[in-house]
C-alpha positions as CSV (number, residue, x, y, z in Angstrom):
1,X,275.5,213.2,95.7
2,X,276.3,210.4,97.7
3,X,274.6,209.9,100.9
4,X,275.0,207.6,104.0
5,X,272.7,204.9,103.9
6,X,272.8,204.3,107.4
7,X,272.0,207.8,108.5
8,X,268.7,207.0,107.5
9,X,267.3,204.5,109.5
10,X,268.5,201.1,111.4
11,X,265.7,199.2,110.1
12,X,266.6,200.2,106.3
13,X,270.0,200.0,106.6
14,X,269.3,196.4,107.8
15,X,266.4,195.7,104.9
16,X,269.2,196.6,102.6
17,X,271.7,194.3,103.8
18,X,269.4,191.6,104.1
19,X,268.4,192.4,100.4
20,X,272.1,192.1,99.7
21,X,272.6,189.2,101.6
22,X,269.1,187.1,99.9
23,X,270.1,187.7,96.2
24,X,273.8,186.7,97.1
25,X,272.1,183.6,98.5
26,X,269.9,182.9,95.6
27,X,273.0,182.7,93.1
28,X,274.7,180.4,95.7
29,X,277.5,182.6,95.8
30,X,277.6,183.1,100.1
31,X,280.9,181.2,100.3
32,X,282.9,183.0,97.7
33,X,281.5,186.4,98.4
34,X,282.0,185.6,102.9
35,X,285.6,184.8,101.7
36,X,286.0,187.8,99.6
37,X,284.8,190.1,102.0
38,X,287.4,188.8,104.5
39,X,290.4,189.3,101.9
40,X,289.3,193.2,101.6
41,X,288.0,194.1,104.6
42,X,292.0,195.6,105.2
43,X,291.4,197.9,102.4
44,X,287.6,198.3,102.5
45,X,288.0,202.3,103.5
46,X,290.1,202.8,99.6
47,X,287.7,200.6,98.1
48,X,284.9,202.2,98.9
49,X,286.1,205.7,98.0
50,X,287.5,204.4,94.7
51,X,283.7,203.1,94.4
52,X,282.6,206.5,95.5
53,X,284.7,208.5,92.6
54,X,283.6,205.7,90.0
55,X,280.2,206.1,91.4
56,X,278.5,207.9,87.9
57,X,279.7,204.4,85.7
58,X,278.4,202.2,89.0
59,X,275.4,203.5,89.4
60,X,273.8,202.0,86.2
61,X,274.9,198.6,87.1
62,X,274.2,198.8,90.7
63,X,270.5,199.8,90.0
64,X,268.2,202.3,92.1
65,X,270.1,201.8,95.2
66,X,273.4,202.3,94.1
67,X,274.4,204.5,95.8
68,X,273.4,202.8,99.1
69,X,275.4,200.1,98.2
70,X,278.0,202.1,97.4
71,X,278.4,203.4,100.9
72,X,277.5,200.1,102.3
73,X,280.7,199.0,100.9
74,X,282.7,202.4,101.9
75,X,281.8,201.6,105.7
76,X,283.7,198.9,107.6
77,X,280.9,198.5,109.9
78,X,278.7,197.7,107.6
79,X,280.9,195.1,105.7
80,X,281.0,193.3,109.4
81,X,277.3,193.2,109.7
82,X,277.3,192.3,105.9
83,X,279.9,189.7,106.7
84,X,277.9,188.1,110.0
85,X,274.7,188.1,107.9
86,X,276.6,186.1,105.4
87,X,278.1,183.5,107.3
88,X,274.5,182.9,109.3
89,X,272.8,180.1,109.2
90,X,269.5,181.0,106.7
91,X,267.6,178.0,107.9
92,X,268.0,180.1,111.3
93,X,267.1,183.7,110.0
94,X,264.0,181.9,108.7
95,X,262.8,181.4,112.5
């Protein structure tokens, strides 16, 4: 069953996009993934619901919070906040 991640709480809704955002950083891949984000941001909403039927095979490869990310991805709200977080300046998150 796939749940809304951000029904759950503000603060772990943000801890998981900050998660997100950290190990996108650590493979140096903020750029390409800010500029992908962009591209598909017009067709997040079928995106996410394709990732939401393929959600059984995604699962394994997304980890234990899978599904979280899943509806991360599903919700163009959160692929703003996703987006802003991205294109922040880390040295000033660090503050």
């Amino acid at each position: 069953m796939v749940f809304n991640a951000f029904q759950e709480s503000n603060d772990e809704a943000e801890e998981l996009v900050a998660s997100l955002v950290d190990s996108i950083r650590r493979r140096g891949l903020a750029s390409p993934a800010a500029a992908l984000l962009e591209a598909l941001s017009p067709v997040s909403f079928v995106l996410g619901q394709l990732l939401i039927l393929l959600e059984p095979l995604a699962s394994p490869l997304l980890g234990r919070d899978g599904q979280r990310y899943i509806v991360l991805f599903a919700d163009r709200h959160s692929l703003r906040t996703l987006l802003r977080a991205l294109e922040a300046d880390p040295s000033r998150l660090a503050e």
